[in-house]
N, C-alpha and C positions, 0 to 999 in steps of 0.2 A: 647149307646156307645159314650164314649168323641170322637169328631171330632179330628185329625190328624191332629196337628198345623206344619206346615213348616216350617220345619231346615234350620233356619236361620241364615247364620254366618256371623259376623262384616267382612263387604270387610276390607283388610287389605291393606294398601297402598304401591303401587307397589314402589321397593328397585329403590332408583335412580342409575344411570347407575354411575359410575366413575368415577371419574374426572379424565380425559388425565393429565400426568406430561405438565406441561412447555417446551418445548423446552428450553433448552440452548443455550445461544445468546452470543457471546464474548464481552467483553467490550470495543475494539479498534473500535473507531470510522473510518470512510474512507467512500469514494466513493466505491459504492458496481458494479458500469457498468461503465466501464472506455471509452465504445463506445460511451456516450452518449459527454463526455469532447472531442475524436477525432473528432466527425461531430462536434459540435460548435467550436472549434480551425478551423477546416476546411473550414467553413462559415465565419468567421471572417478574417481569410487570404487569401480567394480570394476577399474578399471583400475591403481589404485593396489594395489588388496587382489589383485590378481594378479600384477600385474608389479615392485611394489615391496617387499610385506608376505608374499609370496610368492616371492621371491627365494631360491634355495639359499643366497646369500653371509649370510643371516641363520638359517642352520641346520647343526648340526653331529651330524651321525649322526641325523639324525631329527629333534631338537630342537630348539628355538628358542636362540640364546644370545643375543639380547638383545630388546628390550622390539618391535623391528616382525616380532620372528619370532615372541612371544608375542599380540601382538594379531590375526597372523593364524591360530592356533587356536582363538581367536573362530569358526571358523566363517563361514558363510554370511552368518549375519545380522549381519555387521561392517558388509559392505559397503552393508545398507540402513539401518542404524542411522548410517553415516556421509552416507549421499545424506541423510537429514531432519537431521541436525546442517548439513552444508555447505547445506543450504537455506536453514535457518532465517539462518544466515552472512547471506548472499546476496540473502536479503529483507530484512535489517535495516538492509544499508549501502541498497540501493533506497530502502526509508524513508528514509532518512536524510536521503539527497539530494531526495528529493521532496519531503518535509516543509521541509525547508531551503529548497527553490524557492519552495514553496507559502508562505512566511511574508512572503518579500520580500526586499527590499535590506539593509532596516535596522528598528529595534527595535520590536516588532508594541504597544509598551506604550507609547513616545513615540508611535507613529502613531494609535495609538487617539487620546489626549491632544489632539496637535492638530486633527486631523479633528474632535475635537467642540469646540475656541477657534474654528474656521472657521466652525463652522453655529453657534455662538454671536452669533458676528458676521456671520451672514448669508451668509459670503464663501463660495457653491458653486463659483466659479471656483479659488480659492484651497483648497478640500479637494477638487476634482477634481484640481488639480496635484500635490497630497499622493500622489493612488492612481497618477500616470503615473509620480512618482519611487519611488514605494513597491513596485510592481506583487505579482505573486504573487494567494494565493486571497483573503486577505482585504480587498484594495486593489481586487481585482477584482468581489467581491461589492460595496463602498460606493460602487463608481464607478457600475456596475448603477445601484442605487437612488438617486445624485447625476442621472445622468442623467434618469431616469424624474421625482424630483423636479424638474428644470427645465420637464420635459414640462409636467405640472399644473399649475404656477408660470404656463406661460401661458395653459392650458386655460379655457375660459372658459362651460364646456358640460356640464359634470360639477357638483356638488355638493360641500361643502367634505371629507363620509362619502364619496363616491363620488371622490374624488381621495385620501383616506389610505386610503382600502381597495386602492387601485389600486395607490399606492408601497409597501404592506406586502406586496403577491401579488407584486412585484416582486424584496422582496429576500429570500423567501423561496423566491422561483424561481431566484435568484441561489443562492443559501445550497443549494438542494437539487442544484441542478448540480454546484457544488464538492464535497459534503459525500462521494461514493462515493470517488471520486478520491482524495480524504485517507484513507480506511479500505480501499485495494485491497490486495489478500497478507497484510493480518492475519488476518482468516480462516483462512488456511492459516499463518500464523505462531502462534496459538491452536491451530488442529489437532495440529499439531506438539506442542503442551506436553502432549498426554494419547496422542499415536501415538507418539512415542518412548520413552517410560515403557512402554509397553504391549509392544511391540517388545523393550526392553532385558530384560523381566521374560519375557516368552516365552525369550530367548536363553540364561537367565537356568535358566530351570526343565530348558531342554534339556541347558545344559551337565549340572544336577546330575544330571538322570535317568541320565546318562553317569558319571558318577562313582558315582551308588551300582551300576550293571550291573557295573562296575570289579572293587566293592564284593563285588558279589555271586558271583563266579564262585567254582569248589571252589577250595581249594587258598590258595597267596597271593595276594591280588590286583596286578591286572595294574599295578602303580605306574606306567604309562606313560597308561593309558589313564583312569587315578584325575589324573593331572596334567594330562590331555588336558582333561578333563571338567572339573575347576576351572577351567583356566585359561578356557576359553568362557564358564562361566557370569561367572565377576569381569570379563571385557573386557567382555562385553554390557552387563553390569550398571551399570558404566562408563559406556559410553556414551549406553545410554540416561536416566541422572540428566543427562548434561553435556547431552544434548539438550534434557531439558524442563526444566531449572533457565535455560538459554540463553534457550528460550523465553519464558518465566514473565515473565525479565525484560526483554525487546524488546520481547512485547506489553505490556507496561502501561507502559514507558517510550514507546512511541510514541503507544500510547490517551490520554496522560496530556496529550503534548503536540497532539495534533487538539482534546484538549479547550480548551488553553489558546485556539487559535483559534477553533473555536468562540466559545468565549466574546467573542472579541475582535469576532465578527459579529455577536453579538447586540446585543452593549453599544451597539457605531455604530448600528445597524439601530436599535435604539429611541428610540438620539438622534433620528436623521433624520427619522423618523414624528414623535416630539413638539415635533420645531423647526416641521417643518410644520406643524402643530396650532394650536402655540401664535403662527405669523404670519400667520395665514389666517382 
């Protein structure tokens, strides 16, 4: 009898597991923990209100003789009325640069322009090279939906509603990715414009409460403690207008310009949809 040779099969090698998608990342650069920028403001201005505005070399017999020994009898709340001014600072150039990332290389009013002579003319290869020279959030939302358009263009399985519904969920998937990233630390750039008012106007009632006790004492009053008390309340008071006038005007200069992009997404976004539309 032949021996019984054992059934032997080539191990086959085990299927590798998937690769996970990529997350999607927006392209607006910014400070991502805005807590990290209020403690170092916050460190750095008691640190001034102690070691510089506090300084003897700016006080003679007690007094301030000039304007950094006067602002430090502001009190306490100098130093937090300056952490939300140096914030506001601090978020505004952030913006600034990010917003500037996020716009691109070059002029977001020409790019619009020719991105819609390209899908005029058909040419997606040609308004896809527009958004690789252009980049930023708006180049990177129309290249999204340039893409996803090429998809359907070959799609052949979908319906003509079920390919414009598909590139509209796309550049509005695009459009909703970018859109936080352009509005990050305004929030706290808005806060700022009604906590520093609020702040200053506290510091504000302190000083006087201090002035009229001055006020109040038998005899003559204490003119030391009557100038003490002035001078907190007019530096608080100070600072906190310069805070929230600051504000006032960074959030709605930044608001104003997210807006302009914005618009400048929608405008291509609706091209793109009705070019397809209208070749299909």
């Amino acid at each position: 009898m032949e021996a019984q040779k054992p059934n032997v099969q080539a191990a086959k090698p085990a299927a590798k597991p998937a690769a996970k998608p990529k997350a999607k990342k927006s392209n607006a650069p910014g400070i991502k923990n805005a807590f990290w920028v209020i403690l170092i403001c916050a460190l750095i201005c008691v640190c001034l209100f102690i070691f510089w505005f506090g300084n003897d070399m700016h006080f003679e017999d007690g007094h301030p003789k000039n304007l950094w020994g006067t602002i430090h009898e502001g009190g306490f709340i100098v130093p937090i009325l300056q952490t939300l001014f140096l914030t506001v600072i601090v978020l505004s150039f952030e913006r600034w640069f990010a917003l500037s990332s996020a716009k691109g290389k070059g002029d977001i009013s020409k790019f619009v322009a020719n991105v819609k002579v390209c899908l005029e003319k058909n040419d997606i290869a040609g308004a896809q090279a527009l958004c690789k020279k252009q980049q930023g959030t708006v180049a990177a939302v129309v290249a999204a939906g340039l893409n996803r358009y090429e998809e359907m263009d070959k799609n052949t399985v979908l319906s003509k509603e079920q390919k414009i519904a598909t590139l509209q969920k796309e550049i509005e998937e695009a459009t909703a990715l970018e859109m936080p990233a352009l509005q990050q630390n305004l929030p706290i750039v808005a806060t700022m414009t009604t906590l520093g008012t609020l702040v200053g106007l506290l510091g504000t009632v302190m000083g006087m409460i201090k002035s009229f006790q001055a006020l109040a004492q038998s005899g003559a009053p204490d003119s030391t403690a009557l100038s003490t008390g002035i001078s907190e309340a007019l530096i608080n008071t100070a600072f906190g207008i310069a805070t929230g006038a600051f504000a006032v005007i960074s959030y709605n200069f930044y608001t104003n310009k997210i807006d302009h992009l914005t618009y400048a997404i929608d405008e291509i976004g609706f091209t793109i949809v009705q070019t397809f539309a209208a070749t299909h």
